[in-house]
TIFI-73340 format. One record per residue (C-alpha): y, z, x. Coordinates in nm, 4 decimals. Last residue first. Example, Ala and Ser with C-alpha at 12.3 -4.5 7.8 and 13.67 -1.06 7.14 Angstrom:
BEGIN
> -0.1060, 0.7140, 1.3670 $
> -0.4500, 0.7800, 1.2300 $
//
This chain:
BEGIN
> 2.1238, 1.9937, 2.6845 $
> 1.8717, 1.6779, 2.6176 $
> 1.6140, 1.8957, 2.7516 $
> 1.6396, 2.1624, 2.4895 $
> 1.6889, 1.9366, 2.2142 $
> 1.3929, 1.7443, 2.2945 $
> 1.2208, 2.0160, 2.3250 $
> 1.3804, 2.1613, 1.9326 $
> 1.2654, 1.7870, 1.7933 $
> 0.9346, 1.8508, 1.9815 $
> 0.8727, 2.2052, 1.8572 $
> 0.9638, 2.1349, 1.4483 $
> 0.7513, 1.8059, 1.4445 $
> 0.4669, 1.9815, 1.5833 $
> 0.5012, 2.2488, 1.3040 $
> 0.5706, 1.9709, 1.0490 $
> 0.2289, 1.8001, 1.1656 $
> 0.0456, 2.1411, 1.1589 $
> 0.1821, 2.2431, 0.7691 $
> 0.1140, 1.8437, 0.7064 $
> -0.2722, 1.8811, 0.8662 $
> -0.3613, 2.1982, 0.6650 $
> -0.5216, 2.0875, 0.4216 $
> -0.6607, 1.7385, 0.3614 $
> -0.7815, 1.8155, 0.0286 $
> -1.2032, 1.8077, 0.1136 $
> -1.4131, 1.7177, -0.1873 $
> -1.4957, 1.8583, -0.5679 $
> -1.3772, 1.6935, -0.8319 $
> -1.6505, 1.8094, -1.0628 $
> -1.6319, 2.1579, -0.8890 $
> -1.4867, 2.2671, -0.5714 $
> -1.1942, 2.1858, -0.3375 $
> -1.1573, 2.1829, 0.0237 $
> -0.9465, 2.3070, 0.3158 $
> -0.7166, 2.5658, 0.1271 $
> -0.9584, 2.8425, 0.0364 $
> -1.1315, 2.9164, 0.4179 $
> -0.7976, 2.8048, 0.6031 $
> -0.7702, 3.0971, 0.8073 $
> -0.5075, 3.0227, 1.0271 $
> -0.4903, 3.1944, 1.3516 $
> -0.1916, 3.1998, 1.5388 $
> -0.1735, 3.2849, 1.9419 $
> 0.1170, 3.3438, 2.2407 $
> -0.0810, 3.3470, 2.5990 $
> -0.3051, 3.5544, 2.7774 $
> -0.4193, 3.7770, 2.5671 $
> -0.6209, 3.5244, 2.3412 $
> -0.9611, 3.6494, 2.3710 $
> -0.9513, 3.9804, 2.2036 $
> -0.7066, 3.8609, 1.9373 $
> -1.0099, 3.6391, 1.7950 $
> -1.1833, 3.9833, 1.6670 $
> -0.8523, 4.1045, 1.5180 $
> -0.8573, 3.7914, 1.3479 $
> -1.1741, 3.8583, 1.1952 $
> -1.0908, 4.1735, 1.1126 $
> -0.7921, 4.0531, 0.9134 $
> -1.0090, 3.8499, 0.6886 $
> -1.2562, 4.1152, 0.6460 $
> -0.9766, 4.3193, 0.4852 $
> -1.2532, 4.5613, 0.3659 $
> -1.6136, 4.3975, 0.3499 $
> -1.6973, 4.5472, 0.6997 $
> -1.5621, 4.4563, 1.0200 $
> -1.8102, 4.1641, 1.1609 $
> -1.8787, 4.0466, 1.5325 $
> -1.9371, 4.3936, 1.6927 $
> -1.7276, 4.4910, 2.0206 $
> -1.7517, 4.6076, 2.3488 $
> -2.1208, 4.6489, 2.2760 $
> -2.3705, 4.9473, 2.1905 $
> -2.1897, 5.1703, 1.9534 $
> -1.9821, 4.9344, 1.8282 $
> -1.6327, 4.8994, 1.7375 $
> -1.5186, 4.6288, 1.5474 $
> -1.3607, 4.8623, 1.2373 $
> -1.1252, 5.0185, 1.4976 $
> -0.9514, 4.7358, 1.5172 $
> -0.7993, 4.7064, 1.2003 $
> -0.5995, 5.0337, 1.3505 $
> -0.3882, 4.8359, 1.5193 $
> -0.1797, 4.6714, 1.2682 $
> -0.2750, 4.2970, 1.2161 $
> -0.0922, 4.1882, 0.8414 $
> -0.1292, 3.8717, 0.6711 $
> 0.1114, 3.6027, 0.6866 $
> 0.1292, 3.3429, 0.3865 $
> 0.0719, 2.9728, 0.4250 $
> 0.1794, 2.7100, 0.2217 $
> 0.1622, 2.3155, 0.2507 $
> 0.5113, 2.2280, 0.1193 $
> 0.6050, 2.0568, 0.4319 $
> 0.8978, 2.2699, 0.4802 $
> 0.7360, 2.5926, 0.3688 $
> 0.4595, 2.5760, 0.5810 $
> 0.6690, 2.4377, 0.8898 $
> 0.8956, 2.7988, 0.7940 $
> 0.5820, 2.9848, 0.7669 $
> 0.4691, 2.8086, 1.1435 $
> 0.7721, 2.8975, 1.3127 $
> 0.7982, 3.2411, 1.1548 $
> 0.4761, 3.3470, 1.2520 $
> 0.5208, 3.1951, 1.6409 $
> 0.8474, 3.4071, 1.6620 $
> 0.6522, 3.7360, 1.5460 $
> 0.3477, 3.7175, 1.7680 $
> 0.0665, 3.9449, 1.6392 $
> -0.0515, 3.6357, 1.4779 $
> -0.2694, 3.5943, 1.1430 $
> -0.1940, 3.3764, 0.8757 $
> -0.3505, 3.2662, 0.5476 $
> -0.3767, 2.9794, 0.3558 $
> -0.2273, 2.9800, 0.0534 $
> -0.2980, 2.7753, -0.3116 $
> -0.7153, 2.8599, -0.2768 $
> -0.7237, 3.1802, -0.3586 $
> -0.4804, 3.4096, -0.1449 $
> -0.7004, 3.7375, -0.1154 $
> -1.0545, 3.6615, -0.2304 $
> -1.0020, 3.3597, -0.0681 $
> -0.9467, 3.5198, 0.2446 $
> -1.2551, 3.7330, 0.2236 $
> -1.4732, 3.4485, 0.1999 $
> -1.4226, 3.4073, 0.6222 $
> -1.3312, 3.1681, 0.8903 $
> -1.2747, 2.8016, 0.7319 $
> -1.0749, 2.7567, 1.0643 $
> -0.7476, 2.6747, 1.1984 $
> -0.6519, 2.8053, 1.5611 $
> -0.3069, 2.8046, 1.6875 $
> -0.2305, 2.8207, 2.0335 $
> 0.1083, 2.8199, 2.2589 $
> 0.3042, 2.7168, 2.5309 $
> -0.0417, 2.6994, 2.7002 $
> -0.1641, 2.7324, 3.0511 $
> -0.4403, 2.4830, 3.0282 $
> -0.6780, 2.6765, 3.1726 $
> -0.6397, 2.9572, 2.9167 $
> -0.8204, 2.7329, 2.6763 $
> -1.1550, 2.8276, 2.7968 $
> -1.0704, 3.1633, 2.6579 $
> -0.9860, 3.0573, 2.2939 $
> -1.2952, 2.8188, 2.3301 $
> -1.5239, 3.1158, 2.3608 $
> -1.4010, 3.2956, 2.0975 $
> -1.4119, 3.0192, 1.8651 $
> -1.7791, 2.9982, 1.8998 $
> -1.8509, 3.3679, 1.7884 $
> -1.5620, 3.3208, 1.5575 $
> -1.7112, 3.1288, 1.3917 $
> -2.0635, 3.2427, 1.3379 $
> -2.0008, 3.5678, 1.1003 $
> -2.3076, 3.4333, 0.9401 $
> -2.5363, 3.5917, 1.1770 $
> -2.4616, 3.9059, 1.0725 $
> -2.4480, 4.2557, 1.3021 $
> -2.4359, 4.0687, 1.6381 $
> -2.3332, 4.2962, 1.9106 $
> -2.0948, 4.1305, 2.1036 $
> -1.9903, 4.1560, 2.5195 $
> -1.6655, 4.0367, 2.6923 $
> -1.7337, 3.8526, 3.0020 $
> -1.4473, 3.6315, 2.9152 $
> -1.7378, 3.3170, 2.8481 $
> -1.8724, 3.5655, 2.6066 $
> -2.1976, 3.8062, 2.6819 $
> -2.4080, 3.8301, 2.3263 $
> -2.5970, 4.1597, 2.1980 $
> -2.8544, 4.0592, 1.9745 $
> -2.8884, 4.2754, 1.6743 $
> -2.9005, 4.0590, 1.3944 $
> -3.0540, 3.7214, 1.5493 $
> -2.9504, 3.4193, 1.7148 $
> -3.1753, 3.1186, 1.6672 $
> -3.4873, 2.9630, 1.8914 $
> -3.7387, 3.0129, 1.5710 $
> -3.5309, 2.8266, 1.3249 $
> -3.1970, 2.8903, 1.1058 $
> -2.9038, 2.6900, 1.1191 $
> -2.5480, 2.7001, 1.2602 $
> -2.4272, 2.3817, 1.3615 $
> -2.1668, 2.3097, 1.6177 $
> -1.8655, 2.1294, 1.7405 $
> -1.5428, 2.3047, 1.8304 $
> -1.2689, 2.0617, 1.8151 $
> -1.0029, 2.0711, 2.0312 $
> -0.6519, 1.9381, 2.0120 $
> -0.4081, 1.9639, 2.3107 $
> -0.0613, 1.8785, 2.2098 $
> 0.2238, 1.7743, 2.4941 $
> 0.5851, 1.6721, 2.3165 $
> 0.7223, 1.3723, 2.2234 $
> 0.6443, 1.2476, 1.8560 $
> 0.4590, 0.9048, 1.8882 $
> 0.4578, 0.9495, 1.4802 $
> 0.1525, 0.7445, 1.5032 $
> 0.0238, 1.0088, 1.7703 $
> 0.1367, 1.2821, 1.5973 $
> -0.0508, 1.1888, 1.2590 $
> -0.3827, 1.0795, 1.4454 $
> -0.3333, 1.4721, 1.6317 $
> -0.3408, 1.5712, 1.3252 $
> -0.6348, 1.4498, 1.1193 $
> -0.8455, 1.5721, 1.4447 $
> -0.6984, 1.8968, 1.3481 $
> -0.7531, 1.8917, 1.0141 $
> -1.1212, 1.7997, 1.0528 $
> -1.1674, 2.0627, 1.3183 $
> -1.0599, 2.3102, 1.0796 $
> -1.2563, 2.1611, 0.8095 $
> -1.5968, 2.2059, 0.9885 $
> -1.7111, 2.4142, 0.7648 $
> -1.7268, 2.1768, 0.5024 $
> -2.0391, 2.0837, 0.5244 $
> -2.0977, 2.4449, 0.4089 $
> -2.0270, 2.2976, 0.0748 $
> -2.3717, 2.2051, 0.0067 $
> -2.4644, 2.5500, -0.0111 $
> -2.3070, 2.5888, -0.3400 $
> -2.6020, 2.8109, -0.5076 $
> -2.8675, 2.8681, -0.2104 $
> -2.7486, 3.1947, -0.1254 $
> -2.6355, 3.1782, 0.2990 $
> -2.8842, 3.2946, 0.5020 $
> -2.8453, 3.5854, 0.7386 $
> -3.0718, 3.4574, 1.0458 $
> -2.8552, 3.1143, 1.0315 $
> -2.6076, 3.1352, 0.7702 $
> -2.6724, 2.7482, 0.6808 $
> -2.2901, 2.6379, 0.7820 $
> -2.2683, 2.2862, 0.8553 $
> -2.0196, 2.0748, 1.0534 $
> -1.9051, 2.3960, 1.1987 $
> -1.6149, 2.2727, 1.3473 $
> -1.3320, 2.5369, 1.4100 $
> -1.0627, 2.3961, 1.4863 $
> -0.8050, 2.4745, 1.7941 $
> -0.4770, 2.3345, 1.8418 $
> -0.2759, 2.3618, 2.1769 $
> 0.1105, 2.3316, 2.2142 $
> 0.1235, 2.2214, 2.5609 $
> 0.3488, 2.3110, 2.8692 $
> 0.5771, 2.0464, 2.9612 $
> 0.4890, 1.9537, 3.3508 $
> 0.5463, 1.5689, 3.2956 $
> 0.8023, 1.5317, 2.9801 $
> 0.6083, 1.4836, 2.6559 $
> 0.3976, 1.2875, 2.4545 $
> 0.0803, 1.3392, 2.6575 $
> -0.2116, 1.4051, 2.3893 $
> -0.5056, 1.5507, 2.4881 $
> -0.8316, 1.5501, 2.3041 $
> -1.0528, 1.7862, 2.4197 $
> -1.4147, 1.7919, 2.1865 $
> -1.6523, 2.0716, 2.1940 $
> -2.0257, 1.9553, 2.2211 $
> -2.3435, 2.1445, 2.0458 $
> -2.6821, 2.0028, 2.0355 $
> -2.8104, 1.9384, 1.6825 $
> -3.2117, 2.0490, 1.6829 $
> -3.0006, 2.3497, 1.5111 $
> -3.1037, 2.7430, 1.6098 $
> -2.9043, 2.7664, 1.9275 $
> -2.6041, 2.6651, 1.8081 $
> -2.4739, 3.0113, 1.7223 $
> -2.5967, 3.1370, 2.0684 $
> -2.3978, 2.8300, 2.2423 $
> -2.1002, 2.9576, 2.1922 $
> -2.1251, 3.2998, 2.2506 $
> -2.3071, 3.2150, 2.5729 $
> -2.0427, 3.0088, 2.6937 $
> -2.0580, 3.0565, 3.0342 $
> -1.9394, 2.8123, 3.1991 $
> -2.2041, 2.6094, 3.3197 $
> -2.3873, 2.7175, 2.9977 $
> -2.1271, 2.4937, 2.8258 $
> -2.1328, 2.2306, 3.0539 $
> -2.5150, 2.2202, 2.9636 $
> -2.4373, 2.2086, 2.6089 $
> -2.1699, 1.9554, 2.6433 $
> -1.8030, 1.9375, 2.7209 $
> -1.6497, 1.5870, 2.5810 $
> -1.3188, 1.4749, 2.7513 $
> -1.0424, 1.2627, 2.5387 $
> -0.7493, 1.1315, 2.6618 $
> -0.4714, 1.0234, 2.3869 $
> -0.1561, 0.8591, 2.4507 $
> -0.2497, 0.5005, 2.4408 $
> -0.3754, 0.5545, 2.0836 $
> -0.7113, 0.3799, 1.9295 $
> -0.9430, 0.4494, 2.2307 $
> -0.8994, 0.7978, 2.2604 $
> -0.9343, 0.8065, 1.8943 $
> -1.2832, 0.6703, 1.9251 $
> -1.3420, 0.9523, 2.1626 $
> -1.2373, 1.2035, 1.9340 $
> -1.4663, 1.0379, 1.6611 $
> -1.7972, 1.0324, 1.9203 $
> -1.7301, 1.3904, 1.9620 $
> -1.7609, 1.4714, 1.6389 $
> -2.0388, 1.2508, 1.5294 $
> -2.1678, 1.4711, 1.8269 $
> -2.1640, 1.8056, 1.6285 $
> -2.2794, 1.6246, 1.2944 $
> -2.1204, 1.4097, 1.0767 $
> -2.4007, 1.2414, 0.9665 $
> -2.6747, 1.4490, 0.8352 $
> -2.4082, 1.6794, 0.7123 $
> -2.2319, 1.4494, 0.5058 $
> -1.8592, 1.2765, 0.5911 $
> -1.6008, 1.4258, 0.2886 $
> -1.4659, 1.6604, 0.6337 $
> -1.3754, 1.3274, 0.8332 $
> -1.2842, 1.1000, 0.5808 $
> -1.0442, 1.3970, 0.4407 $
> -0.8997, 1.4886, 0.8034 $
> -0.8510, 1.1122, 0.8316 $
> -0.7015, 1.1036, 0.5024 $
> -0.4785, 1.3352, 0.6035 $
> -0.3787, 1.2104, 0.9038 $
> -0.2854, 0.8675, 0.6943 $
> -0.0707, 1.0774, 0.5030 $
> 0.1201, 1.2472, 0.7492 $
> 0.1797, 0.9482, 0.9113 $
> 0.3026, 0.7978, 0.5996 $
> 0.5198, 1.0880, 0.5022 $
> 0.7077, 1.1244, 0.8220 $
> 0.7686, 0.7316, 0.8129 $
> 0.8791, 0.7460, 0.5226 $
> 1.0876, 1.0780, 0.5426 $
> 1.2632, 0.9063, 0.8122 $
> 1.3368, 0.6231, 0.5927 $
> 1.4506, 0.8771, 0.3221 $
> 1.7079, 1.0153, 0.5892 $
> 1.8835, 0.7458, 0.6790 $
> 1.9187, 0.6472, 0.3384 $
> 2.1001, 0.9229, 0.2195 $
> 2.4391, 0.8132, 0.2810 $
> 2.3639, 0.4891, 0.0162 $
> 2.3391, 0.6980, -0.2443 $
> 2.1034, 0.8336, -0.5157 $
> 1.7582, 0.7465, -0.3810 $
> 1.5116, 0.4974, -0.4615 $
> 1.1366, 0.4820, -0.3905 $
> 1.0087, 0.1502, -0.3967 $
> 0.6140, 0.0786, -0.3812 $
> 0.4432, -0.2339, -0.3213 $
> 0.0510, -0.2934, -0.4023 $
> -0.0420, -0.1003, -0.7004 $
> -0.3915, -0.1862, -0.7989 $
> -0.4583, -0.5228, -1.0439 $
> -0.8361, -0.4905, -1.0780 $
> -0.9062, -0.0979, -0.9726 $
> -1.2500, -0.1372, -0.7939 $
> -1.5059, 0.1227, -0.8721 $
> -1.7825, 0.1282, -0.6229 $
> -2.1418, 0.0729, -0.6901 $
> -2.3700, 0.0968, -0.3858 $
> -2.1881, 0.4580, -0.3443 $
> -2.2078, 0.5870, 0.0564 $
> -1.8904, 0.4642, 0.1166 $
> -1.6762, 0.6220, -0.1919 $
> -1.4436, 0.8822, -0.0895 $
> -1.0960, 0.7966, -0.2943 $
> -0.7727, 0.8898, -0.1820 $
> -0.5100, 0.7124, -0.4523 $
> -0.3926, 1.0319, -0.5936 $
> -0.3419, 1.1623, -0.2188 $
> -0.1986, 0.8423, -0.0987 $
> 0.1191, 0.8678, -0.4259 $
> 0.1347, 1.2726, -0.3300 $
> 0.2029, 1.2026, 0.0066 $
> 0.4473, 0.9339, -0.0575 $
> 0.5934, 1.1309, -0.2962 $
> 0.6352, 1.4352, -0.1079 $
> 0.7808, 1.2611, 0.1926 $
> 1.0537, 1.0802, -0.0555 $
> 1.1365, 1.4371, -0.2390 $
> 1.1622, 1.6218, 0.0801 $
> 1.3773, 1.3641, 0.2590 $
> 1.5759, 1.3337, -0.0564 $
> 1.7140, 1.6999, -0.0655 $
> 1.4871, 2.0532, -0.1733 $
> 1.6337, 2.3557, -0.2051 $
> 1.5976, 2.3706, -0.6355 $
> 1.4305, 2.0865, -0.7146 $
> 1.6350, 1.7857, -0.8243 $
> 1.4718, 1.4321, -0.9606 $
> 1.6405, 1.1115, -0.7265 $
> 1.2877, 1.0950, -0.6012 $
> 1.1767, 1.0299, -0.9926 $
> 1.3653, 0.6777, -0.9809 $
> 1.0053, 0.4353, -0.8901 $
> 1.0867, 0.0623, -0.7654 $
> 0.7377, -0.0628, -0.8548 $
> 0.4836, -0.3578, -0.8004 $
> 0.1272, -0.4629, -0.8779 $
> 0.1373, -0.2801, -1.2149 $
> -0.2266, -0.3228, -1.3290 $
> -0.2404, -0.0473, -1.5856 $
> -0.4263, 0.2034, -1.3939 $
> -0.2090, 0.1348, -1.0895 $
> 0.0705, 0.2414, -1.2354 $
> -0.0417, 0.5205, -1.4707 $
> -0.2730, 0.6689, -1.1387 $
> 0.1219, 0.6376, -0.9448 $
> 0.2784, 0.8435, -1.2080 $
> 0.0280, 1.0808, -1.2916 $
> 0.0353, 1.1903, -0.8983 $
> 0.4198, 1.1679, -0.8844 $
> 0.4301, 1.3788, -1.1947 $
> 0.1620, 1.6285, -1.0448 $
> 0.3942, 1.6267, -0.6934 $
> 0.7504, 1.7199, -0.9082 $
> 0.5828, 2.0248, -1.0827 $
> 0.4449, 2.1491, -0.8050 $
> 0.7993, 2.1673, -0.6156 $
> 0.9040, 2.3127, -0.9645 $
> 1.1064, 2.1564, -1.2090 $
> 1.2808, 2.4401, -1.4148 $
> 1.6693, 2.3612, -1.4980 $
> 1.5378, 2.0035, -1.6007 $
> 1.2731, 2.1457, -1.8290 $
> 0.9514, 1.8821, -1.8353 $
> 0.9282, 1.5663, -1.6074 $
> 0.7374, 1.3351, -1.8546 $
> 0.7499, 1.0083, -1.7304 $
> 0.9042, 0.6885, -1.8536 $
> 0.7444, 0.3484, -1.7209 $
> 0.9766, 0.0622, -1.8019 $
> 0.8381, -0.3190, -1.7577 $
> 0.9355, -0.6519, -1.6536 $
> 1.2343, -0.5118, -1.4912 $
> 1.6146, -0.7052, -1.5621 $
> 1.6324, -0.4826, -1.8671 $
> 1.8757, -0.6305, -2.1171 $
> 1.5955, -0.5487, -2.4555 $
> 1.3096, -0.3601, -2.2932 $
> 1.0385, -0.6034, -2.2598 $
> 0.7878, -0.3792, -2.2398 $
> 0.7756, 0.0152, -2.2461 $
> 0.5049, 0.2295, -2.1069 $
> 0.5214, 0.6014, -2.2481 $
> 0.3966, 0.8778, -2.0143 $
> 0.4108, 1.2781, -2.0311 $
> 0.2222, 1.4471, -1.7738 $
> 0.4921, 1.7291, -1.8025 $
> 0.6647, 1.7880, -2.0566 $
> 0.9259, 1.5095, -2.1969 $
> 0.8780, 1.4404, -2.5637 $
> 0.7852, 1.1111, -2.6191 $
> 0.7118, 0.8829, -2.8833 $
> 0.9656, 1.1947, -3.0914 $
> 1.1621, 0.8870, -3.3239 $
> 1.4559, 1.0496, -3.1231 $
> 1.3177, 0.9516, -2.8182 $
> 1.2430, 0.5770, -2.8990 $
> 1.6243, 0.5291, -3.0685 $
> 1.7058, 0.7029, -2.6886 $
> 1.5289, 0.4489, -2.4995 $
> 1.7070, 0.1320, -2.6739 $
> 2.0396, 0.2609, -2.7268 $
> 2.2226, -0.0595, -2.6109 $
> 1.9324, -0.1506, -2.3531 $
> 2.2365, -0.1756, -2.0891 $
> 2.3305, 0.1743, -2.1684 $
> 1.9435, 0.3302, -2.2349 $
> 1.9091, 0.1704, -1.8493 $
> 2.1845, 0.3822, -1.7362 $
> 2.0562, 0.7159, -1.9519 $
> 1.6828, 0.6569, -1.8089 $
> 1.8297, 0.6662, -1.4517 $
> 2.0513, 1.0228, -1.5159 $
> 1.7111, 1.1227, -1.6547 $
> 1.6787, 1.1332, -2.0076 $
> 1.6471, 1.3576, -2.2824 $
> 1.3752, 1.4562, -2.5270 $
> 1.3585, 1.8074, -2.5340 $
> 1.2814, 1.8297, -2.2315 $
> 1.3630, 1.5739, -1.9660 $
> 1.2240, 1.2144, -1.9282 $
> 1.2167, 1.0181, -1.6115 $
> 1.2791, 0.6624, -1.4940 $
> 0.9937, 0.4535, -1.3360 $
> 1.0848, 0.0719, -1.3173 $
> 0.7686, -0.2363, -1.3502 $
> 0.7122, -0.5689, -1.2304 $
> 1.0530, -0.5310, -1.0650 $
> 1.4357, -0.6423, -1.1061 $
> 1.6560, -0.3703, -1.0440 $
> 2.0355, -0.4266, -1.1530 $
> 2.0077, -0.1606, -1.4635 $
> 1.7964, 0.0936, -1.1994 $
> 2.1243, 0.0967, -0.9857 $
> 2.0743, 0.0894, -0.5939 $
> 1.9644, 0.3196, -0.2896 $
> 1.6555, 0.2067, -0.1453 $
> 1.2896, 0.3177, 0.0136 $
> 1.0089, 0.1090, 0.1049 $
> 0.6248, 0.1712, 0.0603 $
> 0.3607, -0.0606, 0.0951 $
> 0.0000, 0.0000, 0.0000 $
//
C-alpha cells in the first residue's frame, strides 16, 4: 500500500472515495460541514433523517454526492467530540481502512487525521494511522492452501492535514510510521511462525538474513559449544532437554559516530515454552510459541531502525532456546553456576527465562554499553497485574525509566513502572545457592526482575516484561507486534538527543 500525506480542501479533492467524520449527536466534522456546503445540505438532510448517528464504528457510504468532485463519501462514526480518546481515534482508523478495502475502494484521501485528541498534533495522528491502517490489514496466512484475497484492496492512501505548516511534520510521521510498521510485522511474522519451524536456529538464520538485507547490520551467531566455552551453564541448562540446540543471535547495528557506546536490546526467545520438569497445563499450551516474543520484537526493531537509518549504535540479541522436557533436562533442585560465577538453585523449571537471560545480561558487559533493556514474556504474574493494555517496567535506574515511559507514551505503546525496593530480594534467597530462580506467587513479576538485577551491575538496565502485551488470545488470537514502536520511539528519542549532543 501507498501512503502520502497533504494539506488541501476535501470540496476540491477528487478521489475514488473521501473519509470525513461524524460527531455525536449527529454532527459533522469541520470536513463533513465543507463538503455538506458544496452538496447544498446534502450530508446534514442524511443526519437529520438519523442514517447515522456518530458513535463509534459508525459507517455510512455515500455515492454520487450531489457537487462532490470524489466518486464516493465514506462518513465514520467518531463519537463525542470533547471525548475522543487515543483508542478511540486507532479503532476508527482500523474500521475505516477494513470499510475501504472491504468495499473495493482502490483509492482514498482520508480527513480523520485532522480529528483532535487531547495532547496529541498531526505527527501523532498521521503515525497512528498508518500504524493502525498496516495493523488492520496484517494478515498471517502462509501455511493456509486457501487464502482469502480481498478483490479490489485499497491501494493508495492520503492522509490530509489542516495546513500547509504542518506538512513537514506529517511526512516525518510517514516515514516514522511506515518503518514502524513494517518492524512490526516482522516482529508479527516472526512470533505467528510455528514451533516446528521457528525454532532456536530459525532464529539465527533470520538475524543473519537481516545482515544481508541492511548495510549496517553485522550479525555473529554463538552456539552451544561457544556457549559452554563461556560458561553459560545457565543457559544452556534450560536447553538441555530439546533435540533443538540453542544459539543466541548478535546483531549489531553501526549507525553512529565510531567509539559511540551502544544502546543494547535483549529478547528473550523461547521459541517454545513446554515447562520442562514443571510442565505447563495442557489447556493453551500452544501459545508458548510465543515465548519468544521478546526476541521477535526486537528483531522487528532493529528492521525498523535500520530503514529509518537512524544514527546511533544498537546491539540486538536474541536469546534462542527451547525449554522441553526429556531425560537430559534440568530438574527441581539442581543448583546451576552462571556465566558471572553466580550460583542458582532451581526451585521450578518453568522459571526458564531468566535462567537464559541471565547469562546474556553478563555476556553483554563486553560491549561496554550506554545502556540495556531486556523485553521478555517473563512471568503470568504481570498479567495478573497490568492485563494485557501495559507492559510492565522494571529498572532501578530513574533516568532510563523515564526515557522509556515517555517513548511509551509517545508512541502510544504503554508501559507502566513497577516498583524494585530492596527488600524484594529477600524472597530469592536460598539456603543452598546464592540465589533461587523463583520468589513466590507474591509480586512474582518484581522478583523476577530482582533476579535479572544480579547480572546487570555493571551498566544502566530496563527490563520489560512484556508477558500480556506481546500476543493476543482467543478466536483472533496471534502475536500484536508489541513492543517494537515503544523500542523504536526510544531509539528515536537517544539518537535525535546524540545527534544533538555532537552537533553542539
Amino acid at each position: 500500500m501507498e501512503f502520502f500525506v497533504k494539506s488541501g480542501n476535501p470540496e476540491k479533492q477528487r478521489s475514488a472515495c473521501i473519509v470525513v467524520g461524524v460527531f455525536e449527536p449527529r454532527r459533522l466534522s469541520r470536513a463533513g460541514e465543507l463538503l455538506d456546503e458544496i452538496s447544498e445540505g446534502y450530508l446534514s438532510n442524511l443526519l437529520r433523517r438519523g442514517d447515522i448517528e456518530g458513535k463509534v464504528g459508525q459507517v455510512l457510504f455515500l455515492h454520487h454526492v450531489p457537487n462532490v468532485l470524489s466518486e464516493r463519501v465514506l462518513l465514520v462514526g467518531c463519537g463525542k467530540e470533547r471525548e475522543l480518546t487515543e483508542a478511540q481515534y486507532k479503532q476508527i482508523i482500523a474500521k475505516t481502512i477494513s470499510t475501504l478495502n472491504d468495499t473495493g475502494s482502490l483509492e482514498s484521501i482520508c480527513f480523520l487525521t485532522e480529528l483532535r485528541i487531547i495532547g496529541r498534533d498531526s505527527y501523532w495522528a498521521v503515525r497512528q494511522a498508518v500504524e493502525a491502517t498496516e495493523d488492520s490489514l496484517y494478515s498471517f496466512d502462509q501455511f493456509k492452501t486457501t487464502k482469502e484475497n480481498t478483490r479490489r484492496p485499497l491501494r493508495k492512501l492520503t492522509f490530509n492535514v489542516s495546513s500547509r505548516k504542518e506538512l513537514a511534520r506529517a511526512e516525518l510521521a510517514l516515514q516514522h510510521g511506515l518503518a514502524v510498521a513494517s518492524g512490526t510485522k516482522a516482529c508479527k511474522d516472526l512470533a505467528n511462525m510455528p514451533p516446528n519451524i521457528c525454532t532456536p536456529l530459525y532464529l539465527s538464520e533470520q538475524a543473519k538474513i537481516l545482515e544481508q538485507r541492511f548495510e549496517k547490520i553485522a550479525t555473529k551467531i554463538v552456539d552451544a559449544d561457544q556457549m559452554a566455552e563461556l560458561k553459560m551453564d545457565s543457559y544452556l541448562a534450560v536447553a538441555r532437554g530439546s533435540k533443538n540446540q540453542p544459539y543466541m543471535s548478535i546483531m549489531t547495528y553501526n549507525g553512529g559516530v565510531e567509539g559511540q557506546k551502544p544502546v543494547v536490546l535483549v529478547g528473550k526467545g523461547l521459541t517454545f515454552d513446554a515447562g520442562g520438569i514443571s510442565l505447563k497445563p495442557g489447556a493453551g499450551m500452544d501459545e508458548m510459541k510465543y515465548d519468544m516474543g521478546g526476541a521477535a520484537s526486537v528483531y522487528g526493531t532493529m528492521e525498523a531502525i535500520a530503514k529509518l537509518d537512524l544514527p546511533i549504535n544498537v546491539i540486538g540479541i536474541l536469546v534462542g532456546a527451547e525449554n522441553m522436557p526429556d531425560g537430559n533436562a534440568y530438574r527441581p533442585g539442581d543448583i546451576l553456576t552462571t556465566m558471572s560465577g553466580q550460583t542458582v538453585e532451581v526451585l521450578n523449571t518453568d522459571a526458564e527465562g531468566r535462567l537464559v537471560l541471565c547469562d546474556a545480561l553478563t555476556y553483554v558487559e563486553r560491549f561496554e554499553p550506554e545502556c540495556v533493556v531486556d523485553i521478555a514474556t517473563l512471568t503470568g504474574a504481570c498479567i495478573m497485574a497490568l492485563g494485557h493494555n501495559i507492559s510492565a517496567l522494571v529498572t532501578p535506574h530513574k533516568g532510563l525509566a523515564h526515557e522509556i515511559i515517555t517513548a511509551s507514551n509517545q508512541a502510544s505503546d504503554k508501559a507502566w513502572q513497577l516498583p524494585m525496593d530492596d527488600e524484594y530480594q529477600k524472597q530469592l534467597d536460598s539456603p543452598f545457592a546464592d540465589m533461587a530462580n523463583i520468589g513466590g506467587r507474591p509480586a512474582g513479576t518484581i522478583t523476577a526482575a530482582c533476579f535479572l538485577s544480579r547480572f546487570t551491575k555493571k551498566y544502566n538496565w530496563a527490563h520489560l516484561d512484556v508477558a500480556g502485551t506481546a500476543w493476543r488470545s482467543g478466536s483472533n488470537k496471534g502475536a500484536t507486534g508489541r513492543p517494537v514502536s515503544l523500542l523504536t520511539q526510544f531509539l528515536i528519542n537517544r539518537s535525535e538527543s546524540d545527534t544533538t549532543e555532537l552537533s553542539n
